[in-house]
BAGUBA-142702 format. One record per residue: x, y, z of N, C-alpha, C in turn; chain. Coordinates in nm, 3 decimals, decimal comma, padded with zeros to 5 digits, always signed. Example, Ala and Ser with C-alpha at 12.3 -4.5 7.8 and 13.67 -1.06 7.14 Angstrom:
2
n_east_n_north_n_up_ca_east_ca_north_ca_up_c_east_c_north_c_up_chain
+01,319_-00,569_+00,780_+01,230_-00,450_+00,780_+01,320_-00,330_+00,780_A
+01,285_-00,225_+00,708_+01,367_-00,106_+00,714_+01,290_+00,003_+00,787_A
This chain:
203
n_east_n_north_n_up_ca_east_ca_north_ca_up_c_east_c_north_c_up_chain
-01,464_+01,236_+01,658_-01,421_+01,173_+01,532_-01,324_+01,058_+01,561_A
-01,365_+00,941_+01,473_-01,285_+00,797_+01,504_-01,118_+00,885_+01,443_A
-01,002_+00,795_+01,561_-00,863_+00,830_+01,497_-00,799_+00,708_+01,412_A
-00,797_+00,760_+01,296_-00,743_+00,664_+01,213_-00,554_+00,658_+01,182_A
-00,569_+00,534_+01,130_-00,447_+00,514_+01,135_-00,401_+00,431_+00,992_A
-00,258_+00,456_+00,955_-00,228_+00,423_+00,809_-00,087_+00,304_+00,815_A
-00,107_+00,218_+00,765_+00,018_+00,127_+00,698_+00,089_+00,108_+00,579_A
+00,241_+00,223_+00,594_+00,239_+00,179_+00,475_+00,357_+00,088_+00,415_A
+00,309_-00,034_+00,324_+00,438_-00,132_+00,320_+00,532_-00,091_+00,203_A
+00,639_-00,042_+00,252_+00,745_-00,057_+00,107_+00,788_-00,126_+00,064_A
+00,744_-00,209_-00,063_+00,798_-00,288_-00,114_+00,917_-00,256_-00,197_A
+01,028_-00,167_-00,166_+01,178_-00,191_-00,237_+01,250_-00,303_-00,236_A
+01,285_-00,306_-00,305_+01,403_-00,447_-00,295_+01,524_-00,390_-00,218_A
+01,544_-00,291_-00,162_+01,664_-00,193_-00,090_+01,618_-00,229_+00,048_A
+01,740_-00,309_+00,175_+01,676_-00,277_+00,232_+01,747_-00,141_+00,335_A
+01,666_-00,137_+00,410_+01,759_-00,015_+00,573_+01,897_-00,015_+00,543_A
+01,961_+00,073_+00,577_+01,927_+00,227_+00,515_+01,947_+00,266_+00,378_A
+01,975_+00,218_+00,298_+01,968_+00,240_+00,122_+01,913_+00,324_+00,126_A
+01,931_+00,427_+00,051_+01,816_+00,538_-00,038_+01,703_+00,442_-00,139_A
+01,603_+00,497_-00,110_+01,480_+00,454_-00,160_+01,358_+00,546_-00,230_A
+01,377_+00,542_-00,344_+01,259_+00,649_-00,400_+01,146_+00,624_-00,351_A
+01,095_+00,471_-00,363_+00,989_+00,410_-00,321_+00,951_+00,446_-00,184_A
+01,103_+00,433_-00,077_+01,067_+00,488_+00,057_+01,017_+00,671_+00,060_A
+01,091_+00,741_-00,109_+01,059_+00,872_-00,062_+00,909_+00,918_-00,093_A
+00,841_+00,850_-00,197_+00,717_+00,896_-00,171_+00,631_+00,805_-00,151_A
+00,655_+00,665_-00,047_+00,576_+00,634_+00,074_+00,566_+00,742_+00,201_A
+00,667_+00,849_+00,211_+00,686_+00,909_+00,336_+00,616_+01,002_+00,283_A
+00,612_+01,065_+00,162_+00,557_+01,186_+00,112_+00,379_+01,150_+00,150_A
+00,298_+01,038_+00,091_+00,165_+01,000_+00,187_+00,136_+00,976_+00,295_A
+00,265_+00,957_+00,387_+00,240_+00,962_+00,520_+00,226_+01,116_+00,584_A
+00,306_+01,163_+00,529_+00,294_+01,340_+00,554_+00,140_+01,389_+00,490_A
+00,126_+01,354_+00,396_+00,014_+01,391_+00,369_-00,114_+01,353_+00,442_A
-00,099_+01,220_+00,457_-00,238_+01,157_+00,584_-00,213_+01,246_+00,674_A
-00,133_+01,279_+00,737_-00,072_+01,319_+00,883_-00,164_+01,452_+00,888_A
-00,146_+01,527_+00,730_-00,200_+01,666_+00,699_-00,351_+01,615_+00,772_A
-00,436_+01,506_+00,703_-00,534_+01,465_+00,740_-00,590_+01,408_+00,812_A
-00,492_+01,446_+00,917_-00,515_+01,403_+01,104_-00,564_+01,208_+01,080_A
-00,464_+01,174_+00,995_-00,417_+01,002_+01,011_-00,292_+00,946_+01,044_A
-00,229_+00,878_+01,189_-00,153_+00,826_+01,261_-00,077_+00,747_+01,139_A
-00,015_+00,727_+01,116_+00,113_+00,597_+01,045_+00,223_+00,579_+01,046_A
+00,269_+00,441_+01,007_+00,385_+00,414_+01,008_+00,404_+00,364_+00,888_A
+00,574_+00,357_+00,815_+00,598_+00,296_+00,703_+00,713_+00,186_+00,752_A
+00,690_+00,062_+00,705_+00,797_-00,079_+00,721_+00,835_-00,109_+00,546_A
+00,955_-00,128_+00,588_+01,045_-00,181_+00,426_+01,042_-00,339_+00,438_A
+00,968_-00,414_+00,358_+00,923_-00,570_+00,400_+01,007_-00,674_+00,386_A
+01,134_-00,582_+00,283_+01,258_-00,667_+00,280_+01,309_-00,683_+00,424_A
+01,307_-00,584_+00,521_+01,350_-00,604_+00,605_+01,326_-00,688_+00,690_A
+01,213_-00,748_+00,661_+01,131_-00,884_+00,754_+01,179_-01,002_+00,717_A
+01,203_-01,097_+00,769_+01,181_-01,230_+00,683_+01,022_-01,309_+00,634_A
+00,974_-01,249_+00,550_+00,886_-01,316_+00,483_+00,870_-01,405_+00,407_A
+00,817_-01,490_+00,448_+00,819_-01,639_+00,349_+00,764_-01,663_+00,249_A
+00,780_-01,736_+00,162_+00,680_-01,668_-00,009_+00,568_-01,809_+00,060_A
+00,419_-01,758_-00,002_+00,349_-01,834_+00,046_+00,208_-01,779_+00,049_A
+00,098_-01,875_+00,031_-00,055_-01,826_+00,029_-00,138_-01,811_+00,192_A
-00,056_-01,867_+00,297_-00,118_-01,887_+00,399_-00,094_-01,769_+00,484_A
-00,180_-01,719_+00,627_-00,113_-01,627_+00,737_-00,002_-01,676_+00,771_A
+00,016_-01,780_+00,765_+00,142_-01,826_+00,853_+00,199_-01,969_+00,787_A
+00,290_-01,890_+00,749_+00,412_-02,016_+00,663_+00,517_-02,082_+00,773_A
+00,504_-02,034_+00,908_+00,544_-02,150_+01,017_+00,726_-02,104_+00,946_A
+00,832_-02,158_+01,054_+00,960_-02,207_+01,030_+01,050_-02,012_+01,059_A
+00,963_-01,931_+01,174_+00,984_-01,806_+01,121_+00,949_-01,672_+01,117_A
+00,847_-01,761_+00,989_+00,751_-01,631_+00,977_+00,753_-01,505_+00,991_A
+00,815_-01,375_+00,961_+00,797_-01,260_+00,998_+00,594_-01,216_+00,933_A
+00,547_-01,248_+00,824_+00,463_-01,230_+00,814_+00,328_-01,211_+00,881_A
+00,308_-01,309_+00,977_+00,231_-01,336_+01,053_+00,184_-01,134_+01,148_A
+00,333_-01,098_+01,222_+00,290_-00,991_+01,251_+00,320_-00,872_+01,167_A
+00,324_-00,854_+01,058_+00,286_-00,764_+00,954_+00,171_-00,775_+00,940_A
+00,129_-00,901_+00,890_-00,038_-00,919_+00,872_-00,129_-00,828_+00,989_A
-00,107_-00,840_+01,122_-00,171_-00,817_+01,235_-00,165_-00,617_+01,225_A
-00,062_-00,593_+01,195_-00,017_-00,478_+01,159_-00,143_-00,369_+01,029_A
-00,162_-00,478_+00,945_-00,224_-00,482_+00,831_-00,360_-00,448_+00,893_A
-00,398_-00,593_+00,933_-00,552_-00,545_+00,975_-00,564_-00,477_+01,124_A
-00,487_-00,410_+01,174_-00,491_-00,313_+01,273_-00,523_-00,141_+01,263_A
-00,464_-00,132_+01,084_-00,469_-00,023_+01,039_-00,609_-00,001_+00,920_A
-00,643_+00,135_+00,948_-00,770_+00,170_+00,896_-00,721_+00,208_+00,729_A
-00,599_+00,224_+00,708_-00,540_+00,286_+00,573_-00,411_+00,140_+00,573_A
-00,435_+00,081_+00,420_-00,335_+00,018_+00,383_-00,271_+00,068_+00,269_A
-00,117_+00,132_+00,268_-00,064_+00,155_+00,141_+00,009_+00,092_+00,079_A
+00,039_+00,044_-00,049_+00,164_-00,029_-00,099_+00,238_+00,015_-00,175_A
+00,315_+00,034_-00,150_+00,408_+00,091_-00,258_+00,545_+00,056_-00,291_A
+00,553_+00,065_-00,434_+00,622_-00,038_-00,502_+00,732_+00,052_-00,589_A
+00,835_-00,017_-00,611_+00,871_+00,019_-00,774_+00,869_-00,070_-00,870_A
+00,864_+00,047_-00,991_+00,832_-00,087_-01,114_+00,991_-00,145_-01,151_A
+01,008_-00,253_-01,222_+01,091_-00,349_-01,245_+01,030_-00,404_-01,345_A
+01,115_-00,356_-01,469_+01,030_-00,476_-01,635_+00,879_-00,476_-01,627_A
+00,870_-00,330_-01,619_+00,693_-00,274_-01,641_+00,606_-00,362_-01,504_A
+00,671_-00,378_-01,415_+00,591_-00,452_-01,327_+00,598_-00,462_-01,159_A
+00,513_-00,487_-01,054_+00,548_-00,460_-00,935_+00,646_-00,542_-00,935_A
+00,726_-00,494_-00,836_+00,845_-00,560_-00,756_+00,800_-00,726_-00,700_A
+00,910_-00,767_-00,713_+00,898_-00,880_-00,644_+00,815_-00,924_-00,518_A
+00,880_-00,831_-00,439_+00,849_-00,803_-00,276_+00,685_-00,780_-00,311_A
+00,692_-00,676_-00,399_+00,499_-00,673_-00,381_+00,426_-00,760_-00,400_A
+00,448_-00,827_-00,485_+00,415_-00,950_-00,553_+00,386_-01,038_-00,451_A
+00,466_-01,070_-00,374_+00,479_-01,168_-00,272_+00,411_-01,068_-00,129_A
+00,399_-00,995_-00,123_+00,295_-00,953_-00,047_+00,137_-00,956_-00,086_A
+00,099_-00,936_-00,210_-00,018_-00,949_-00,294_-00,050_-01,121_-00,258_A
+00,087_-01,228_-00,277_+00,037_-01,339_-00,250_-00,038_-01,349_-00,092_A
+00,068_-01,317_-00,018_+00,030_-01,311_+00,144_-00,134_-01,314_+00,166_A
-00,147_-01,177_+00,105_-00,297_-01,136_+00,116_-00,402_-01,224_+00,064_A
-00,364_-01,318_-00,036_-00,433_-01,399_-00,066_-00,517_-01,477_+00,025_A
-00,431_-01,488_+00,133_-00,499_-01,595_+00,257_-00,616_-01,513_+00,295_A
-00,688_-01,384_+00,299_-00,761_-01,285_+00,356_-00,881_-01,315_+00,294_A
-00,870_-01,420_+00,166_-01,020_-01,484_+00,110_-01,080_-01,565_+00,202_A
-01,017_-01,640_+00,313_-01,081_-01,739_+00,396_-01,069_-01,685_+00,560_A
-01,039_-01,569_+00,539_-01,041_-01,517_+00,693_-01,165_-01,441_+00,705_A
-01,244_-01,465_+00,791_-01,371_-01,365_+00,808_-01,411_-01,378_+00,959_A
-01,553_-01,257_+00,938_-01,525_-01,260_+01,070_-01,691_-01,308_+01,104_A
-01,726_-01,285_+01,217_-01,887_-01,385_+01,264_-01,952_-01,351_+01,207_A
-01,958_-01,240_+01,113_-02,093_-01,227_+01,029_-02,020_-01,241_+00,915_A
-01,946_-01,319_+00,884_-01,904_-01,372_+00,732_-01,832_-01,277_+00,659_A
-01,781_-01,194_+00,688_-01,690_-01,100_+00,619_-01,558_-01,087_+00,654_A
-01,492_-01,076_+00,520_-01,370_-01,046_+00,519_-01,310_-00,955_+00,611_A
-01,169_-01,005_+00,708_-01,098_-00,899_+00,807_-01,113_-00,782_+00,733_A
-01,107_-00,817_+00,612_-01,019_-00,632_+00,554_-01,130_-00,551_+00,486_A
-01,251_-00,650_+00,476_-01,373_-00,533_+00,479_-01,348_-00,403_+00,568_A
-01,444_-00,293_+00,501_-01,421_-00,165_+00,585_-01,261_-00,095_+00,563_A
-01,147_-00,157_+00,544_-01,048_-00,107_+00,521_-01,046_-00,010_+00,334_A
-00,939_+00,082_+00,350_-00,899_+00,140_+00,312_-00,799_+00,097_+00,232_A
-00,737_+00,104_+00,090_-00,635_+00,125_+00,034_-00,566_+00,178_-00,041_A
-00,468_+00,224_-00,059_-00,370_+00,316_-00,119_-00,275_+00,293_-00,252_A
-00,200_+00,324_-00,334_-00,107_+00,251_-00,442_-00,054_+00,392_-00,447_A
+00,146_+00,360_-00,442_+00,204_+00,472_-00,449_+00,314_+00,366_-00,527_A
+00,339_+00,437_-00,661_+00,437_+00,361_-00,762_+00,575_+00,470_-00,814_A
+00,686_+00,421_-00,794_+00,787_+00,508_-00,863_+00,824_+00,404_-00,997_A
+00,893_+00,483_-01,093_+01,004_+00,415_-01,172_+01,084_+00,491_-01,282_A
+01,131_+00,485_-01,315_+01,185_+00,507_-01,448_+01,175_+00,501_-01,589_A
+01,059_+00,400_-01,612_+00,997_+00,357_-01,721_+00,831_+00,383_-01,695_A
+00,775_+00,356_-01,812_+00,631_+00,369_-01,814_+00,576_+00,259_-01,753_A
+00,496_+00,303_-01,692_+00,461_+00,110_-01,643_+00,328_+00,175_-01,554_A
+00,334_+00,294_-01,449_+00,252_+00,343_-01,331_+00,105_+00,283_-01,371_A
+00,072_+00,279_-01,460_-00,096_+00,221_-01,523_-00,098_+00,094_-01,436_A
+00,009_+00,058_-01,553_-00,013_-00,099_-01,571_-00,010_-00,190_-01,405_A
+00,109_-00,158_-01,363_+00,153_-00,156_-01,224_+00,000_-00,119_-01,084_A
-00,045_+00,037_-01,101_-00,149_+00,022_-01,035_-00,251_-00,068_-01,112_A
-00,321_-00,102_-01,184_-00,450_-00,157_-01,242_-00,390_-00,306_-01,163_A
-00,252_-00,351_-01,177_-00,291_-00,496_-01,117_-00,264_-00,471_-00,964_A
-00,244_-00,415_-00,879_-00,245_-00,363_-00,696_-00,411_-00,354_-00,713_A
-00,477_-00,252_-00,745_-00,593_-00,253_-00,775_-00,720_-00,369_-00,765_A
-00,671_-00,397_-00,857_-00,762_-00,512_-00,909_-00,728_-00,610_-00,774_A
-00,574_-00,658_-00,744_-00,594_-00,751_-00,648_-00,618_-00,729_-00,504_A
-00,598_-00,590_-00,442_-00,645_-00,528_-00,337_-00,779_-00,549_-00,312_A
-00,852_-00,521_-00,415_-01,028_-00,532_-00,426_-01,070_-00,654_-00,370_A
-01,006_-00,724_-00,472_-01,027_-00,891_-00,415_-01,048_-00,960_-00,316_A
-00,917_-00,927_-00,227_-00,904_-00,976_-00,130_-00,984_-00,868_+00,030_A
-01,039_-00,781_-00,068_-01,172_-00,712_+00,054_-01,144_-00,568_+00,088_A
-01,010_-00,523_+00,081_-01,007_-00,374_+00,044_-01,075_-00,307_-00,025_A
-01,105_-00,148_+00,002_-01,167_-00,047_-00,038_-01,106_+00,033_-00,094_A
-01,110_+00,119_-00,248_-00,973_+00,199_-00,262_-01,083_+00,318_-00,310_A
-01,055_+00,414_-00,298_-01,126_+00,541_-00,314_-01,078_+00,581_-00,415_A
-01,141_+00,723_-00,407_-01,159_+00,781_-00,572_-01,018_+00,846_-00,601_A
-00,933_+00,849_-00,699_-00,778_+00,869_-00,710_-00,729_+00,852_-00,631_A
-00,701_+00,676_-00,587_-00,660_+00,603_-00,493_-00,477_+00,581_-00,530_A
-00,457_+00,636_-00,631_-00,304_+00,576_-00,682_-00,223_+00,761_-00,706_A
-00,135_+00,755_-00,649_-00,015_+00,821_-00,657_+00,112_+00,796_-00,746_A
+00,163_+00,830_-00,833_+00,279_+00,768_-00,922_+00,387_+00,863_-00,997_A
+00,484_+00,849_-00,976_+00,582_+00,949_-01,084_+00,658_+00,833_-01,171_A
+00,691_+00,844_-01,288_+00,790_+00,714_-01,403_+00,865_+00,877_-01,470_A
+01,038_+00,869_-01,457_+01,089_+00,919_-01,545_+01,096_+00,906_-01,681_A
+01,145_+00,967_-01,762_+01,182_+00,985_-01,897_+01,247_+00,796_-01,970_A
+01,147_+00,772_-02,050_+01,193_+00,616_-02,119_+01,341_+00,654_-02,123_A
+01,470_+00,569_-02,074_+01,574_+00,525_-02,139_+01,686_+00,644_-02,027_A
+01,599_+00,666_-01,900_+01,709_+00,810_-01,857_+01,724_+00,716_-01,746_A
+01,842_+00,790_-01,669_+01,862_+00,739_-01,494_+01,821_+00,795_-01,386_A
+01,778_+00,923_-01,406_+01,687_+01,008_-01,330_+01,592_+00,917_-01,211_A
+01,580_+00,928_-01,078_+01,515_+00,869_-00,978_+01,483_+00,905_-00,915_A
+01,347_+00,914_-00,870_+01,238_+00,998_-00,824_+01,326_+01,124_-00,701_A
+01,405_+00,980_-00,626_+01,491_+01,079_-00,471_+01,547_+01,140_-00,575_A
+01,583_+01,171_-00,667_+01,693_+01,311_-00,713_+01,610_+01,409_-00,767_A
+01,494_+01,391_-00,757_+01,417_+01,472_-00,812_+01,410_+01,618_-00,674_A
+01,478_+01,786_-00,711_+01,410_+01,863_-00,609_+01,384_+01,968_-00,700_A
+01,286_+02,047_-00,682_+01,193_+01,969_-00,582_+01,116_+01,860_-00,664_A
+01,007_+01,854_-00,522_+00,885_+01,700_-00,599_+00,812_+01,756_-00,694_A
+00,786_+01,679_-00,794_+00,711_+01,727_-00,903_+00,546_+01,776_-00,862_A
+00,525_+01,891_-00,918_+00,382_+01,902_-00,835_+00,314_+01,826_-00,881_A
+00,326_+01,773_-01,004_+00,174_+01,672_-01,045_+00,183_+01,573_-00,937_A
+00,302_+01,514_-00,906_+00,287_+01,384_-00,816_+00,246_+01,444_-00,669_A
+00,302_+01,567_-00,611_+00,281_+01,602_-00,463_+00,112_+01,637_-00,479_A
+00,066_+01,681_-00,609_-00,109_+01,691_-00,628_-00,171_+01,610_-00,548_A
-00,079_+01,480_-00,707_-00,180_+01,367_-00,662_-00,198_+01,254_-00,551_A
-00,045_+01,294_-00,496_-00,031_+01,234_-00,315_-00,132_+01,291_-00,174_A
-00,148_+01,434_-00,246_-00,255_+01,524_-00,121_-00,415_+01,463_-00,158_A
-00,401_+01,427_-00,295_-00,549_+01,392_-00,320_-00,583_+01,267_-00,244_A
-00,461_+01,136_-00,316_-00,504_+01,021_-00,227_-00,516_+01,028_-00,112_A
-00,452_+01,081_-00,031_-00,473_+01,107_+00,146_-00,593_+01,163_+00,170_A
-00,613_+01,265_+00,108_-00,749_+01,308_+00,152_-00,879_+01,226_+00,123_A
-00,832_+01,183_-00,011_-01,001_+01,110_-00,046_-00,976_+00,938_+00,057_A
-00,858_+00,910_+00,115_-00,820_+00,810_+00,171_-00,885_+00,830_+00,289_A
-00,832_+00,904_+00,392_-00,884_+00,963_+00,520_-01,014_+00,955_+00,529_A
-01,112_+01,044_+00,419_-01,241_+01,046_+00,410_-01,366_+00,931_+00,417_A
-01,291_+00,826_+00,289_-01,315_+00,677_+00,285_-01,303_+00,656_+00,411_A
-01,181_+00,590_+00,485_-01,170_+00,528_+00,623_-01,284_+00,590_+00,714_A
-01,312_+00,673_+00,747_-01,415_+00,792_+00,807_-01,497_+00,722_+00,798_A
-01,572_+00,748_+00,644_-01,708_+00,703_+00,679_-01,707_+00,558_+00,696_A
-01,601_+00,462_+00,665_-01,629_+00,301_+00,705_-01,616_+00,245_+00,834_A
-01,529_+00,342_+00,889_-01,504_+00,319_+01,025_-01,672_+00,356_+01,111_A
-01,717_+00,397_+01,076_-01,873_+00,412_+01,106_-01,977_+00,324_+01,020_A
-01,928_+00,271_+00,933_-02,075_+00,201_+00,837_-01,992_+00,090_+00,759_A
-01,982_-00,040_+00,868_-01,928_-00,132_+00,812_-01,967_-00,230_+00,717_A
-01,980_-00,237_+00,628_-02,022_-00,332_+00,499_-02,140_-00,428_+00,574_A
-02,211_-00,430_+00,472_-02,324_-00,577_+00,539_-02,263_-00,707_+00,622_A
-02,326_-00,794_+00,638_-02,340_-00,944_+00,684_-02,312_-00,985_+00,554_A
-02,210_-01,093_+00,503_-02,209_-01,148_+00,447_-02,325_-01,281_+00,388_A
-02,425_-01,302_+00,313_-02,540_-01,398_+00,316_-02,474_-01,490_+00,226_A
């Protein structure tokens, strides 16, 4: 059996060492892949210098460049975000742009690097938003040539108008630790069979 392997980017605006909800259940799907005999690592992207920008390489810098490499090295891509005014984070945002460049990267038979890949959406917040928040990761993951499997999104949002945050939550809520074992598994599974049956030739 191919050994797969998972990336997952935290997009907090917190960076090293801050407490991070976002970092706590990015780690909670890494444990869970792990359950599902998948290798990963999690990077906080604040911690990079990333340049806002549509290209691989915004030059003057760049930390992006080897994140990207990072990106398409791994058979599982996760993102995970918190919401902010019903919406991904900044940082994600500007990683969603990054990826943009992945429309003109292909490979000799005309396909996208990130064909065959895998992707993930793990959202915290405090407000309602987890829909709204995954449907646009979603939608723009697809785009740019990712694969997201069947209950591909993980999410907990506290109580409208409370301060409650996911890390103070003990224990983890089972609906969310459910639906974290689900994405890993149906994640793992996906990568599996693509890592064996890579998308057509692009015509």
């Amino acid at each position: 059996m191919t050994e797969l392997t998972c990336l997952v980017l935290n997009c907090t605006l917190k960076k090293t060492p801050a407490e991070s909800s976002t970092e706590l259940l990015g780690s909670q799907v890494l444990a869970a892949l792990t359950e599902q005999g998948v290798e990963g690592t999690m990077e906080r992207v604040v911690d990079y210098d990333v340049r806002f920008g549509v290209s691989t390489d915004e030059g003057d810098g760049d930390a992006w460049p080897d994140l990207r490499a990072r990106v398409l090295a791994a058979d599982i891509l996760v993102l995970a975000t918190p919401i902010w005014l019903g919406q991904p984070s900044s940082v994600c945002k500007m990683v969603l742009e990054r990826l943009d460049a992945e429309l003109s990267e292909t490979d000799e038979e005309g396909r996208l690097q990130t064909y065959g890949k895998v992707a993930g959406i793990a959202v915290v917040g405090n407000e309602d938003g987890a829909h709204h928040v995954s449907a646009e990761l979603a939608q723009a993951l697809t785009d740019v040539g990712f694969t997201l499997p069947a209950s591909a999104v993980t999410y907990w949002v506290g109580e409208a108008m409370q301060g409650v945050d996911y890390k103070d939550k003990s224990p983890t809520p089972e609906k969310t630790a459910g639906t974290t074992r689900t994405l890993a598994a149906n994640a793992a599974h996906l990568a599996g069979l693509l890592s064996g049956s890579q998308y057509p030739a692009s015509s």
